[in-house]
Backbone as ProteinMPNN parsed JSONL, in Angstrom:
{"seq_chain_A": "XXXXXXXXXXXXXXXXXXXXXXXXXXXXXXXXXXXXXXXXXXXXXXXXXXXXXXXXXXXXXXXXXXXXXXXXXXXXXXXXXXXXXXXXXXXXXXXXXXXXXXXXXXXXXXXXXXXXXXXXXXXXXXXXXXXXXXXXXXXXXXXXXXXXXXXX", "coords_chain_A": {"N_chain_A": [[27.277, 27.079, -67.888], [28.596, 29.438, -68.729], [26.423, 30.93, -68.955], [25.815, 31.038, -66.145], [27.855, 32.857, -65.448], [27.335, 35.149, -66.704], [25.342, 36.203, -64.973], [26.933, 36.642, -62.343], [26.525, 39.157, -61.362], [24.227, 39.609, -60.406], [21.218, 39.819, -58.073], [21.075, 38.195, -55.3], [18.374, 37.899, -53.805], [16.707, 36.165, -52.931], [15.629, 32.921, -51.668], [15.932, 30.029, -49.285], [16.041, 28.78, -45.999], [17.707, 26.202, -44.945], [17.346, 23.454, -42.385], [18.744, 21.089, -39.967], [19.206, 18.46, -38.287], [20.774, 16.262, -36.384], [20.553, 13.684, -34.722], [20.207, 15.194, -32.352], [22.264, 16.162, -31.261], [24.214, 17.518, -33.321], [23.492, 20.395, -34.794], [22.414, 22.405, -37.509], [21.853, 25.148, -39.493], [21.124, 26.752, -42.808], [21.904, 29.286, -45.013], [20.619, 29.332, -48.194], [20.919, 30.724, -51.121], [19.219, 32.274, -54.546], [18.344, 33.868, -57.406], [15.472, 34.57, -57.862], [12.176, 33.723, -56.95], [10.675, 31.653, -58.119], [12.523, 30.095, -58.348], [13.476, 29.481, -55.784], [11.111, 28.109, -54.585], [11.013, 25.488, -56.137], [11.785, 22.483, -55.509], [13.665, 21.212, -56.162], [15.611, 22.915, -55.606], [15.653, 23.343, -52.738], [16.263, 20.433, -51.946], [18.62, 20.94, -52.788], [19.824, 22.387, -50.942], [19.249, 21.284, -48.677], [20.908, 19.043, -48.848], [23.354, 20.633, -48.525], [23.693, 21.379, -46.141], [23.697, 19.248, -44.914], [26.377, 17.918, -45.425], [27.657, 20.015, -43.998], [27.106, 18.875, -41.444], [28.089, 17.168, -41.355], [30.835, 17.345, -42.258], [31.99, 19.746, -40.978], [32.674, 21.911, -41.604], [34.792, 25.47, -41.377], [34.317, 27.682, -42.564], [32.338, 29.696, -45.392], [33.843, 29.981, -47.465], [37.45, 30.336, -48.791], [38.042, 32.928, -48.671], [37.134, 34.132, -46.549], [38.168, 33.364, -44.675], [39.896, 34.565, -42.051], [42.764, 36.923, -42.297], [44.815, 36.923, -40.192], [44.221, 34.692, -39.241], [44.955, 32.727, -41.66], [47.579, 33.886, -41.927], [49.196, 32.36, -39.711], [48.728, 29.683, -40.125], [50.087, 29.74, -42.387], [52.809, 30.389, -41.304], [53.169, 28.055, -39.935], [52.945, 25.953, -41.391], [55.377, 26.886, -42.669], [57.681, 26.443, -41.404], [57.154, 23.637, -40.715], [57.718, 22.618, -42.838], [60.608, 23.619, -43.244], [62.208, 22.517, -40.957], [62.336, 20.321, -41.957], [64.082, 20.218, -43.706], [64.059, 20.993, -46.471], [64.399, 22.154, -49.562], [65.305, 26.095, -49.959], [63.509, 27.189, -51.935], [61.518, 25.584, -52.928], [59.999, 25.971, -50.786], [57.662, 27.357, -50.483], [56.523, 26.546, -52.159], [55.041, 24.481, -51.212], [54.095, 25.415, -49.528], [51.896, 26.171, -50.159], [50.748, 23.918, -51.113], [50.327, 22.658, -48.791], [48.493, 24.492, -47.657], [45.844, 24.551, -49.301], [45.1, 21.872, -48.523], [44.102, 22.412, -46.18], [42.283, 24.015, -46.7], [40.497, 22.748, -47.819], [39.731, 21.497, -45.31], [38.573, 23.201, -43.751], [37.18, 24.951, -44.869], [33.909, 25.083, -46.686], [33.205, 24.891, -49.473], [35.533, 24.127, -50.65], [35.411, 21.676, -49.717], [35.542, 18.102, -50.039], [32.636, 16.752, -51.746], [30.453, 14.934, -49.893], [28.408, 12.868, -50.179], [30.061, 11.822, -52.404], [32.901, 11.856, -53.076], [34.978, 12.683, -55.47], [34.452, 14.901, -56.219], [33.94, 18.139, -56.047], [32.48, 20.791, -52.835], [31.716, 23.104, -54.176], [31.991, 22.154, -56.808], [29.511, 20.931, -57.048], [27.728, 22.985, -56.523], [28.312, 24.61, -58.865], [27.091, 22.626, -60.432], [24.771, 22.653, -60.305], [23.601, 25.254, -60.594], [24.6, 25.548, -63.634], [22.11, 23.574, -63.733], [19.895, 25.062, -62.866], [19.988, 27.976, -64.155], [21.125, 30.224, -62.793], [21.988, 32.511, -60.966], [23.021, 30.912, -57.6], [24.131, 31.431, -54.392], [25.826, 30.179, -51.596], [25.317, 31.339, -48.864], [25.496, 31.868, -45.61], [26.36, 29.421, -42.795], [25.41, 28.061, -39.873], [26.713, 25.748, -37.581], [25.845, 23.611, -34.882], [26.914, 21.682, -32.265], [26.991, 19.185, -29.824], [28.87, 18.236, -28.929], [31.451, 19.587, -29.157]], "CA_chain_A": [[28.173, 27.805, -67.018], [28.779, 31.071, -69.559], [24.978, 31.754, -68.752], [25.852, 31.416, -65.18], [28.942, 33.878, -65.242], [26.647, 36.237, -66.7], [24.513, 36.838, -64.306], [27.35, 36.751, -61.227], [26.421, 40.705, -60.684], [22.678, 39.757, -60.212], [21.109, 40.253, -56.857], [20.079, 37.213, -54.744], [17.41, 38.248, -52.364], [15.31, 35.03, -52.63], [16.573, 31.709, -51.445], [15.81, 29.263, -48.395], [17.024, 28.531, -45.154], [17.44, 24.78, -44.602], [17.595, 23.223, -41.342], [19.035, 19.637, -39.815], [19.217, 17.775, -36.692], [21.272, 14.915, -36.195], [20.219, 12.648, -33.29], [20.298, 15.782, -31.387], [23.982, 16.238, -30.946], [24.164, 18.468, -34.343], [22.082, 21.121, -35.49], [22.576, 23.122, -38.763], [21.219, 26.28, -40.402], [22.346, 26.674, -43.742], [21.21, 29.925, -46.074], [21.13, 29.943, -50.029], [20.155, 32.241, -51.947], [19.024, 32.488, -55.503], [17.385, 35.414, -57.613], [14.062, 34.161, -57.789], [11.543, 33.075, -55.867], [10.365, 30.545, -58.678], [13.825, 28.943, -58.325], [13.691, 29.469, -54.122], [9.938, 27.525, -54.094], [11.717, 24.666, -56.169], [11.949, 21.437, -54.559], [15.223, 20.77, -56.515], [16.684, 24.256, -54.875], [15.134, 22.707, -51.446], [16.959, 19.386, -51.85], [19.842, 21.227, -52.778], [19.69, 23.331, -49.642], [19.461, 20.427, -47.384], [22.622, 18.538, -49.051], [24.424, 20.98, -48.151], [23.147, 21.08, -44.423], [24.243, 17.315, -44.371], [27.644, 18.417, -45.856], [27.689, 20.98, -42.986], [26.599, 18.582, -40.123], [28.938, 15.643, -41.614], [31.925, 17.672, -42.388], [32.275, 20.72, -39.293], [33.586, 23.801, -42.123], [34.499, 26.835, -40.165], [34.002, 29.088, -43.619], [31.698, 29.231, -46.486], [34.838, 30.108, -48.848], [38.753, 30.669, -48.141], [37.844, 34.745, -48.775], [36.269, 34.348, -45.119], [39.393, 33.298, -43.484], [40.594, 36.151, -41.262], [44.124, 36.826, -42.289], [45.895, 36.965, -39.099], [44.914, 32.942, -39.087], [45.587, 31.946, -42.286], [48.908, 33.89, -41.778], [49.426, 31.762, -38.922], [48.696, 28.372, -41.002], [51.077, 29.646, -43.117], [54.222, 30.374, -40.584], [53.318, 26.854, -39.295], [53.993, 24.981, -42.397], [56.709, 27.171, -43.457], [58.499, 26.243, -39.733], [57.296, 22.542, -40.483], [58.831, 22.733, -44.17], [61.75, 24.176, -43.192], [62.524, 21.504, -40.461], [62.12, 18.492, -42.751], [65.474, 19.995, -44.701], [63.76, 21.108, -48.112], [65.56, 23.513, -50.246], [64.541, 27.3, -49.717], [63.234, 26.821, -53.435], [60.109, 25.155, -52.779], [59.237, 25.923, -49.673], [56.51, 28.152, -50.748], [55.11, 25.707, -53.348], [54.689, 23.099, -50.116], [53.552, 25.654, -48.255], [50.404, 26.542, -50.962], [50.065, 22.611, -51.132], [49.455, 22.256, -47.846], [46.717, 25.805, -47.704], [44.879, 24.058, -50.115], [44.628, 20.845, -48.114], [43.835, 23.353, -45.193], [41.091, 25.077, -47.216], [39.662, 21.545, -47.699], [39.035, 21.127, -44.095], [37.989, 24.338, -43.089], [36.176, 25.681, -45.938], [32.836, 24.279, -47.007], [33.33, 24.902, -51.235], [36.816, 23.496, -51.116], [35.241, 20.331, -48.914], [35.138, 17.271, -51.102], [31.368, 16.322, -51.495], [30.27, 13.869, -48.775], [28.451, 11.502, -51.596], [30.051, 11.525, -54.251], [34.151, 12.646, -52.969], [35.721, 12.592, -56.361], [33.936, 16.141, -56.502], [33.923, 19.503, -54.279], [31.093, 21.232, -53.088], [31.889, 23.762, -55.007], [32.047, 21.619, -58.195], [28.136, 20.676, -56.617], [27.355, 24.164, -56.439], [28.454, 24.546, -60.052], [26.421, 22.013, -61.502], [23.493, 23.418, -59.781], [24.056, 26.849, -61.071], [24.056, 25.292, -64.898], [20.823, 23.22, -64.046], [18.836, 26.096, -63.273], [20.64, 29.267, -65.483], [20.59, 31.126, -62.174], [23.311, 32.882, -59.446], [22.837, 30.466, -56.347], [25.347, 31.562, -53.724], [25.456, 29.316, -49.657], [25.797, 32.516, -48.237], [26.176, 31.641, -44.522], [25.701, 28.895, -42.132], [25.978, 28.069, -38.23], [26.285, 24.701, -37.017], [25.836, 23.839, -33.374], [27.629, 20.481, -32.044], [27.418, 19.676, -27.922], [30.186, 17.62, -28.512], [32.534, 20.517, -29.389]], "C_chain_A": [[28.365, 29.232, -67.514], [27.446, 31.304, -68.947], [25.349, 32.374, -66.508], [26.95, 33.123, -64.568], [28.481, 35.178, -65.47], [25.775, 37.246, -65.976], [25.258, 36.852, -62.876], [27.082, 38.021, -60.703], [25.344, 40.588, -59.852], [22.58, 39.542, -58.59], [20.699, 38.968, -56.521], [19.362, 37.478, -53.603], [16.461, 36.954, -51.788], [16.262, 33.527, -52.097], [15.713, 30.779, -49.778], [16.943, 29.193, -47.024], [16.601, 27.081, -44.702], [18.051, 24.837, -42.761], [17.806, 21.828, -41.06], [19.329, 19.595, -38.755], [19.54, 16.444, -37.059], [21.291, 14.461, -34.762], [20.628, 13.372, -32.187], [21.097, 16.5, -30.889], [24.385, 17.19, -32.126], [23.513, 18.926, -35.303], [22.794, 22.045, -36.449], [21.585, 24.223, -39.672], [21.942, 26.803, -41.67], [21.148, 28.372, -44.717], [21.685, 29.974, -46.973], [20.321, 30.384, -50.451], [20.199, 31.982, -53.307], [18.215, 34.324, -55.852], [16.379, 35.027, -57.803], [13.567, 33.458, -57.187], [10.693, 31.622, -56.353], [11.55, 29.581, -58.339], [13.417, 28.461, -56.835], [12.457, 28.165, -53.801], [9.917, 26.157, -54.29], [11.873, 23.471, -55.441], [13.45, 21.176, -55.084], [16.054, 21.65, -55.857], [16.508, 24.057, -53.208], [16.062, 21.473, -51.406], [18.171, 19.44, -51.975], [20.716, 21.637, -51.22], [20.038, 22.463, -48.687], [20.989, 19.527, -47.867], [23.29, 19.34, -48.584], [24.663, 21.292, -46.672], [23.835, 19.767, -44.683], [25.85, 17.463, -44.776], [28.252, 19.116, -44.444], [28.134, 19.918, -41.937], [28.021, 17.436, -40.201], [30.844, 16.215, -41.663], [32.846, 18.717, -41.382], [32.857, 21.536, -40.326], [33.255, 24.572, -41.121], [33.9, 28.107, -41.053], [33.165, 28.349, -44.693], [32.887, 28.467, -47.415], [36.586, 30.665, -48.044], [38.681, 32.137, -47.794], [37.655, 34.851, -47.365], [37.229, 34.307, -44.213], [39.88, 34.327, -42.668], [41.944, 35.507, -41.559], [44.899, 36.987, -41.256], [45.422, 35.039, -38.982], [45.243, 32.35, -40.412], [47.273, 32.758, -42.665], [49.799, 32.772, -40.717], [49.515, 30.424, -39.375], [49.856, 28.673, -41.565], [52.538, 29.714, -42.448], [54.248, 29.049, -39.908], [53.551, 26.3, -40.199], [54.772, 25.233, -42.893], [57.924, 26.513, -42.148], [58.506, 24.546, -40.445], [58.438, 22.11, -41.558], [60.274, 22.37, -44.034], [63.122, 23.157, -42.019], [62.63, 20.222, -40.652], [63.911, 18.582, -43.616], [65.296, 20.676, -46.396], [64.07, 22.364, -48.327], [64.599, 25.02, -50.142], [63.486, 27.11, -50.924], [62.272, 26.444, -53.572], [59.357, 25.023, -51.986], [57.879, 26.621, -49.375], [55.46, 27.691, -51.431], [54.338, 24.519, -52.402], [53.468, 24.111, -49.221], [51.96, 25.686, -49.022], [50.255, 24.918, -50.752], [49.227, 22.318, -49.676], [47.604, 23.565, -47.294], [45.813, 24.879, -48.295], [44.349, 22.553, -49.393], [44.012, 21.221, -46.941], [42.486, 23.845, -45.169], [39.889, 23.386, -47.377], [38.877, 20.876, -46.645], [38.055, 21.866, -43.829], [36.206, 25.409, -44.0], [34.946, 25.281, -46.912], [32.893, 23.776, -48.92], [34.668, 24.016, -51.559], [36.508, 22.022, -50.446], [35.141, 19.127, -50.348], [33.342, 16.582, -50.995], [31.032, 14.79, -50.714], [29.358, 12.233, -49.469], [28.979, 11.201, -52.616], [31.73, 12.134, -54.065], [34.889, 12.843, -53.791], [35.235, 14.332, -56.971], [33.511, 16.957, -55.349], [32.468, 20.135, -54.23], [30.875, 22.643, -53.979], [31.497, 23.558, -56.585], [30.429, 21.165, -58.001], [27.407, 22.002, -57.309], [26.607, 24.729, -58.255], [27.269, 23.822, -61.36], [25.09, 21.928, -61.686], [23.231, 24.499, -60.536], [23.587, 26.727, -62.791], [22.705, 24.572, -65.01], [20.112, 24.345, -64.445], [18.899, 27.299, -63.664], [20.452, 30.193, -64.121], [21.734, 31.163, -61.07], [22.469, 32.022, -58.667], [24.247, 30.793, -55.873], [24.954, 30.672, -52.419], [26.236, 30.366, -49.867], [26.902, 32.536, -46.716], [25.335, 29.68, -44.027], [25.805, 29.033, -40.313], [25.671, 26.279, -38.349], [26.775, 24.223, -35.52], [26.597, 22.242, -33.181], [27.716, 20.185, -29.924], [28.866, 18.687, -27.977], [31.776, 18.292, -28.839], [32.755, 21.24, -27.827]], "O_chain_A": [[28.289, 30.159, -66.708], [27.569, 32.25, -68.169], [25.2, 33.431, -65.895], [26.777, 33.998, -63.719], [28.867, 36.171, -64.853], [25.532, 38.439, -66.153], [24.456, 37.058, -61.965], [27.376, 38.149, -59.515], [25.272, 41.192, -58.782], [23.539, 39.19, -57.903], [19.945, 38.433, -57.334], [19.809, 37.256, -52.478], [15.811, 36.79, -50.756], [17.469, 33.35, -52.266], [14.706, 31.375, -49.396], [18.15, 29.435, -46.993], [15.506, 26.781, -44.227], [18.731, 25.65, -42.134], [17.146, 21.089, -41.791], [19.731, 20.579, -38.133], [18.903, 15.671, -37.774], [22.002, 14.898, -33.857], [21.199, 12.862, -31.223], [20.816, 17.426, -30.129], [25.245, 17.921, -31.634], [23.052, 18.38, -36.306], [23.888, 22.452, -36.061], [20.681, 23.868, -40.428], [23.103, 27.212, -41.654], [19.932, 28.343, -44.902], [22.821, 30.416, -47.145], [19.118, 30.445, -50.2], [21.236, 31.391, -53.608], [17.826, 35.29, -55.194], [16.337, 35.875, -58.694], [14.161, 32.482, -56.727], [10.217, 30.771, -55.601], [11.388, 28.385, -58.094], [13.078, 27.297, -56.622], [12.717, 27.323, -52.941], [9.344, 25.396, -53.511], [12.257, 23.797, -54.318], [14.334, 20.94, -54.261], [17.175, 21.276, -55.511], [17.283, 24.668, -52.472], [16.861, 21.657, -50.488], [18.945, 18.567, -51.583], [21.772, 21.281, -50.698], [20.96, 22.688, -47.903], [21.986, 19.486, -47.146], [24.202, 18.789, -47.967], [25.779, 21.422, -46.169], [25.0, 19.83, -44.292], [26.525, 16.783, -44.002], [29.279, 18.678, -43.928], [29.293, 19.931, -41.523], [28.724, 17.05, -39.267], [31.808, 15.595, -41.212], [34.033, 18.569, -41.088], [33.865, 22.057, -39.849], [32.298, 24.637, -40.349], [33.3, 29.102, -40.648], [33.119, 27.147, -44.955], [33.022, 27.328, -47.863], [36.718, 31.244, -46.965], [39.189, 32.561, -46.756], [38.127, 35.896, -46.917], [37.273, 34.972, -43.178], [40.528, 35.059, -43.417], [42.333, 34.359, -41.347], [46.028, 37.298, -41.635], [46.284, 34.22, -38.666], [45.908, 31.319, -40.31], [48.024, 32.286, -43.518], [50.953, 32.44, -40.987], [50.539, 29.868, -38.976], [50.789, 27.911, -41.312], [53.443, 29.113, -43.026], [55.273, 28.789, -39.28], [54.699, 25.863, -40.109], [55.314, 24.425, -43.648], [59.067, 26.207, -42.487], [59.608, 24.079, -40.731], [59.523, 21.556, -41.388], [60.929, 21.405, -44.428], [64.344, 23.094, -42.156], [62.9, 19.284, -39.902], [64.656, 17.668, -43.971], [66.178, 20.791, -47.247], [64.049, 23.361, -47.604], [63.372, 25.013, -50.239], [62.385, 26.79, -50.477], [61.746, 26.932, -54.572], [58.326, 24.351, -52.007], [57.187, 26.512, -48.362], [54.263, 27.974, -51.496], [53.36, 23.848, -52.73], [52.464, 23.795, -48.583], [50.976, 25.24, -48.433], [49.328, 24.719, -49.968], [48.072, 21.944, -49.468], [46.447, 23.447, -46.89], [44.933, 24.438, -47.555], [43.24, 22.127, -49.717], [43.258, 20.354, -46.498], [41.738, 24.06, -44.215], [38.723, 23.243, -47.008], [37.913, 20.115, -46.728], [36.891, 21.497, -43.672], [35.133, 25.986, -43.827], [35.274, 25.196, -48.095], [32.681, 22.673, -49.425], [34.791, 23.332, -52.575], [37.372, 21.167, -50.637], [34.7, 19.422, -51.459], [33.042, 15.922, -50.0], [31.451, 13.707, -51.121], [29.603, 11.04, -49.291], [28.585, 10.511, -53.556], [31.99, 12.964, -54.936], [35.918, 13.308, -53.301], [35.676, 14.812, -58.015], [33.003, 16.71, -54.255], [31.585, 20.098, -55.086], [29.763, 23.035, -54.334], [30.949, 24.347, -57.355], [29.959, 21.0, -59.127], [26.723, 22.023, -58.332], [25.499, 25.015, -58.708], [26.847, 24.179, -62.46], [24.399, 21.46, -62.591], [22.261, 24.327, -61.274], [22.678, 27.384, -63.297], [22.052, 24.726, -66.042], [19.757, 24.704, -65.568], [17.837, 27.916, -63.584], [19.556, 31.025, -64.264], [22.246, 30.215, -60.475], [21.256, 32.148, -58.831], [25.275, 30.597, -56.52], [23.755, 30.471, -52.225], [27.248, 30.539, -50.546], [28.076, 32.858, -46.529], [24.414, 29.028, -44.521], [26.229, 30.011, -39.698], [24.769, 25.703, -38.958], [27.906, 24.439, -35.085], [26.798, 21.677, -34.256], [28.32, 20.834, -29.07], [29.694, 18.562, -27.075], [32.872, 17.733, -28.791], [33.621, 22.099, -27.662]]}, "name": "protein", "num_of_chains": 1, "seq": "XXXXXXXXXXXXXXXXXXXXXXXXXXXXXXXXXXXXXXXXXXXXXXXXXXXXXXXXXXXXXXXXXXXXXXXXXXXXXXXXXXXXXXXXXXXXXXXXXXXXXXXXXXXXXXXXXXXXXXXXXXXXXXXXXXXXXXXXXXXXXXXXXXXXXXXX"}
């Protein structure tokens, strides 16, 4: 992980774009990126790629990362559980520490890194990401994705 932190400046130009189709009904484009194209050619950085397409297709995130959120809605999250809070009776005093509890259970839905991993839920994809990152000593970022759904 120190090796990884080191190189968070480094450029990722190289990387894959996975793709998935579920029985038609949801399609997924996922891009990650590494700095090399030895890593990118990888079948382990390929198998990575598509987990997280199946993460995607299985879970519906609207963001990579919370950073992505547009603040006029997660202000809006937040005046809704301070309202809900505040209607349950609980002392001014902690109504701010409820309200971060619930963001964070918020960021879990919405946000692909804060998702809990779809095999393995005792770990985020984030904490995935991570353990990726120390395999191969190398910045991988999931930049973007899109995923399509006709049943939305």
């Amino acid at each position: 992980m120190a090796k990884s932190e080191k190189r968070a400046d480094r450029a990722t130009a190289n990387g894959v774009i996975d793709s998935y189709v579920h029985s038609g009904k949801i399609g997924v484009l996922t891009e990650v990126l590494c700095e090399t194209d030895f890593v990118a050619k990888n079948d382990d950085f390929k198998n990575f790629a598509h987990e997280i397409s199946l993460q995607i297709a299985a879970s519906c995130p609207k963001y990579v990362s919370s950073d992505q959120i547009p603040a006029e809605e997660l202000e809006a999250e937040k005046k809704i559980y301070a309202a809900q809070v505040k209607e349950s009776g609980k002392p001014e005093n902690i109504i701010e520490k409820i309200v971060e509890g619930k963001l964070e259970t918020y960021f879990a839905q919405v946000c692909l890194l804060n998702q809990p991993y779809f095999r393995a839920p005792k770990m985020t994809v984030s904490d995935l990401l991570n353990e990726f990152i120390a395999k191969t000593g190398e910045k991988i970022v999931i930049s973007r994705f899109v995923r399509l759904d006709l049943a939305c």
